[in-house]
N, C-alpha and C positions, 0 to 999 in steps of 0.2 A: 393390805389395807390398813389396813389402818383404822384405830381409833380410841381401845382403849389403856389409859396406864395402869398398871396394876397397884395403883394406889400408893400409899407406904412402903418402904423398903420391905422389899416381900421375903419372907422366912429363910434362913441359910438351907434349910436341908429340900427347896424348891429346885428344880432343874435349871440352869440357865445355859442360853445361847454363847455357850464361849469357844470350843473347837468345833471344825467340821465335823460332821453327822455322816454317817453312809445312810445312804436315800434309798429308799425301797417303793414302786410304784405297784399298785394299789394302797399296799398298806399305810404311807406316809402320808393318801387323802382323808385320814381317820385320826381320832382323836388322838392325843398324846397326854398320858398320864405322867405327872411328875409336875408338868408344869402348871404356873400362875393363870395365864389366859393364855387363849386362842382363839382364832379367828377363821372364817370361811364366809369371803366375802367375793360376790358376783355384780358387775354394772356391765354395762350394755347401752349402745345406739343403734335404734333401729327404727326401722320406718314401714309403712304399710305400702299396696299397688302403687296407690296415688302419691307418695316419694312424703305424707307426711311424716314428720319424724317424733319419736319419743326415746326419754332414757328412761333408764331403771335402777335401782338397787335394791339386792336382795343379801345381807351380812346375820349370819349365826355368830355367837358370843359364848365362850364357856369359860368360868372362873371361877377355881375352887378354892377350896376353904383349905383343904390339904394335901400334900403332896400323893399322902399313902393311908386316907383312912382305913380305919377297919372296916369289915360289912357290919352293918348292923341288922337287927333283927325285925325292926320298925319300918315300914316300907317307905314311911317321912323322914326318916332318916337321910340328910345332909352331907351329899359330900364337891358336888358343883353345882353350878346357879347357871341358867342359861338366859339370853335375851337374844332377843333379835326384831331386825328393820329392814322395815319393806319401803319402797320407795319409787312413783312413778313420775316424770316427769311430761307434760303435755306442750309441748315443744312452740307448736302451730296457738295455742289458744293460752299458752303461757299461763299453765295453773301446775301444780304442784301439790300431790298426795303421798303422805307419809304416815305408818305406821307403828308402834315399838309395840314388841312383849316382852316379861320373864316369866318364867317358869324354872320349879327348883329340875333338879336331875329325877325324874320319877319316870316309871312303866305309863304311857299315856300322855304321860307331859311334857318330859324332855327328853331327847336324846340324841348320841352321840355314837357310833361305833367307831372299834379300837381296828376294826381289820380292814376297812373302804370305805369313801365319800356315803353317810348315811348319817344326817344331820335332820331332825326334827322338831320344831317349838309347836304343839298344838297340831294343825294343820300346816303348817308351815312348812316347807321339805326341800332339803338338796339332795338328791341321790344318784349315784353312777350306777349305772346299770349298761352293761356292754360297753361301748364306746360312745357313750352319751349320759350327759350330767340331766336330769329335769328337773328342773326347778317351780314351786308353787306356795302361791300366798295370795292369799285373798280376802278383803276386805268389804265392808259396804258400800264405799267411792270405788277401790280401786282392786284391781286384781292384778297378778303376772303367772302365768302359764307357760313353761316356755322349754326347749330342750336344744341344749347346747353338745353339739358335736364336737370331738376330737381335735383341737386345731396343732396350735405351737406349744411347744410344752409338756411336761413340765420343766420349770427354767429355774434354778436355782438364782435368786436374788443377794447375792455375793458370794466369795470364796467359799464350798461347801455349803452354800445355805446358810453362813453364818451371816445377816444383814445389821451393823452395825450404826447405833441412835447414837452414839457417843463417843470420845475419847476410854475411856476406863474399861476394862474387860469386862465381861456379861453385859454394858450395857448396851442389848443387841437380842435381835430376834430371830428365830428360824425361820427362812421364809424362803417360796417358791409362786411361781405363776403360771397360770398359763392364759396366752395372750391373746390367743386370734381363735375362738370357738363362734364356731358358726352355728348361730341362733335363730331359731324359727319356733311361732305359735302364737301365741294370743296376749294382747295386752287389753284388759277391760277398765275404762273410766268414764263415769257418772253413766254407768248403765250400758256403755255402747263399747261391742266388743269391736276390736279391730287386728286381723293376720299381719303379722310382721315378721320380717328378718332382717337380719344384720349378724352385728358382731358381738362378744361380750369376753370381758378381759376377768379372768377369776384371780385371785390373792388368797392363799393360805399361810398362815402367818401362828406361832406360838413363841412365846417367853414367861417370863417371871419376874423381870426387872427391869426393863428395857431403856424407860425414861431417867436421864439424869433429874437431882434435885434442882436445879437452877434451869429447867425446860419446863413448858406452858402448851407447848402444841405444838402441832407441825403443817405442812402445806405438802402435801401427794398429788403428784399426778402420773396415769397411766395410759400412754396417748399409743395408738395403732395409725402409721404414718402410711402415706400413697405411695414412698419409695420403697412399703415391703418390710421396713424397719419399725421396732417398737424402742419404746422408753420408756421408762420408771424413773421419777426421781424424787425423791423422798428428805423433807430439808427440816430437820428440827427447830422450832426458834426457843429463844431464853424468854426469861421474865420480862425482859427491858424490850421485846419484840423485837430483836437484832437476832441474826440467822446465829445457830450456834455450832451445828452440822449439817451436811452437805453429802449426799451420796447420790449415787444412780446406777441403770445397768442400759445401756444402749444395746438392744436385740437386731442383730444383722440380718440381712434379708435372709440367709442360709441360715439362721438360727443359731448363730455363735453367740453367747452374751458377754460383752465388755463392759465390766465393771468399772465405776467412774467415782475419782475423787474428788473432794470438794475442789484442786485447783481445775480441773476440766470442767466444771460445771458453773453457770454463772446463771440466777433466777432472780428477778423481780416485780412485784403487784402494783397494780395500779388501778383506776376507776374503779374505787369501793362501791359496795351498795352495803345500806344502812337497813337492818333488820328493825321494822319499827313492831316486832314483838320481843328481840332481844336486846336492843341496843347493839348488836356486834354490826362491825362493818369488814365485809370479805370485799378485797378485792377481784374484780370479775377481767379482768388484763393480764396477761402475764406474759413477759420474755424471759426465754430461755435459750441458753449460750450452751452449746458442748463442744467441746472443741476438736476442731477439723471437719465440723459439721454447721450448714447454713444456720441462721437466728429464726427460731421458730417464734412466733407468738399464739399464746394459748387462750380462747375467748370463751367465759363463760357460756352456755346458751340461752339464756335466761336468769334474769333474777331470784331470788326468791325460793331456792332451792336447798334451804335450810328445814334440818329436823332436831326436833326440841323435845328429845327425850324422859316425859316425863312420866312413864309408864314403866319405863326401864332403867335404863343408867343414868338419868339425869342431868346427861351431855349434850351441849346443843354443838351441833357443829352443821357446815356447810359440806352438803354433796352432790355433785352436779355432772349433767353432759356438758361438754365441751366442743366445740371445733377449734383446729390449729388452721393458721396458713400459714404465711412464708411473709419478711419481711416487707414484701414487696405487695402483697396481698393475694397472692393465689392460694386457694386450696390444698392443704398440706398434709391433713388426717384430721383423727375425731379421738375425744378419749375422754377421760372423767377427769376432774378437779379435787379435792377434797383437801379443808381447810380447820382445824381445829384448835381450840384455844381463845378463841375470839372473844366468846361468848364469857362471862361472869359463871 
């Protein structure tokens, strides 16, 4: 997933994403100390009996201050900062509820384990238990209840997990997915609970530098296609909003990932919508070209699917469910959008 940069050229003695990793599962869905930020971030399309449909987002955030603090003896004692964002979308009635927190690293407040998926802000929670991830957060509009089973994955998102934002060494992130967990439980908005299932695609994602300095944002999308196939593709833009990197990982129906460079891959936005809370305008259109593979186009579901950070990280950006279909317009898959940079 995507979302944050780690600010200023972040410390020499920070870990970064520059050779393969050997991947260890359970322990690799848990924190990783050394680096800058990391990420554990969950969307989802799902629908209740009656085929209405909603998305979701639910993203942990850890970012520390040092690679290798000492302990200290003060229990406020500082050594990562956690946030996190919840996110419902109301598909059928086209509303949109979104949440941030922070919370420092504290017993009670935040946390992260070093040995399996067991992320918490508050109330907030990701946690694997057996072979199923459940996820919770809940609001006064909006809630997500939800437990995601085992599906595809996990898929390393480039050679080794090393997923690369740029031309220059380190500038790149460890990153894995997994794509096709099969989601069932409750989504709650303005009071009224509703059972749902579907799909939802997870991103676990760590670096320490990731973004080049002449980069402003990026455009992600993580789409679950009806031919059995997944995609990631993940496209940096510069200051001047001209593309500056181009990646992807095309998942074969048998679960082979084919890593895709920027000449395989060809994407572009169109039919903006204009935030008249932030001024940004995301475009809600998208074609995308991989080659030896049909021209998908990627359709917002809705407008308005922007959250404005001002509780947390002070990032606004656009994240959204999606449907794909086919040039020609049939139905193709369903997946999420995410769009950042736009915003001031």
């Amino acid at each position: 997933m995507p979302l944050l940069s780690a600010g200023p050229a972040a410390q020499p003695e920070f870990d970064r994403a520059i050779a393969p990793r050997g991947w260890s599962f359970p322990r690799d869905h848990g924190r990783h100390d050394g680096f800058k930020l990391e990420w554990w971030y969950f969307t989802g399309n799902l629908h209740d009996s009656a085929g209405r449909k909603f998305g979701y987002q639910l993203t942990f955030f850890r970012s520390a201050f040092s690679p290798d603090a000492p302990a200290r003896r003060s229990p406020w004692g500082m050594r990562d900062v956690y946030f996190a964002h919840a996110a419902v979308s109301d598909i059928a009635e086209k509303h949109f509820f979104f949440k941030d927190r922070l919370e420092r690293a504290r017993a009670g407040l935040a946390f992260a384990s070093d040995q399996t998926m067991d992320v918490s802000l508050l109330d907030w929670s990701a946690k694997l238990v057996g072979g199923a991830i459940t996820l919770k957060a809940a609001e006064k509009d909006f809630s997500i209840d939800l437990q995601c089973s085992y599906g595809r994955g996990p898929i390393l998102e480039g050679p080794g997990g090393v997923n690369a934002k740029g031309r220059e060494p380190g500038k790149a992130s460890y990153y894995y997915s997994m794509t096709r967990l099969k989601t069932t439980g409750f989504l709650t908005v303005n009071g009224k609970a509703f059972r749902v299932d579907g799909q939802s695609w997870m991103d676990h994602e760590f670096s320490s530098d990731a973004m080049a300095k002449n980069q402003i944002g990026w455009d992600w999308m993580g789409l679950q296609l009806n031919d059995g196939s997944d995609l990631m593709v993940y496209r940096m833009r510069s200051k001047d909003g001209r593309s500056d990197y181009l990646s992807g990982t095309r998942i074969a129906p048998d679960g082979q990932p084919h890593f895709l460079s920027q000449d395989q891959l060809a994407i572009s936005g169109s039919s903006p919508w204009k935030s008249s809370s932030s001024g940004a305008s995301y475009p809600q259109r998208w074609s995308v070209e991989v080659a030896g593979q049909p021209k998908l186009i990627v359709n917002s579901e809705m407008p308005g699917q922007e959250l404005i950070t001002t509780a947390s990280t002070k990032v606004t950006y656009f994240e959204g469910a999606a449907d794909v279909i086919t040039e020609e317009g049939k139905p193709a898959g369903e997946g999420y959008l995410e769009m950042t940079g736009y915003a001031p």
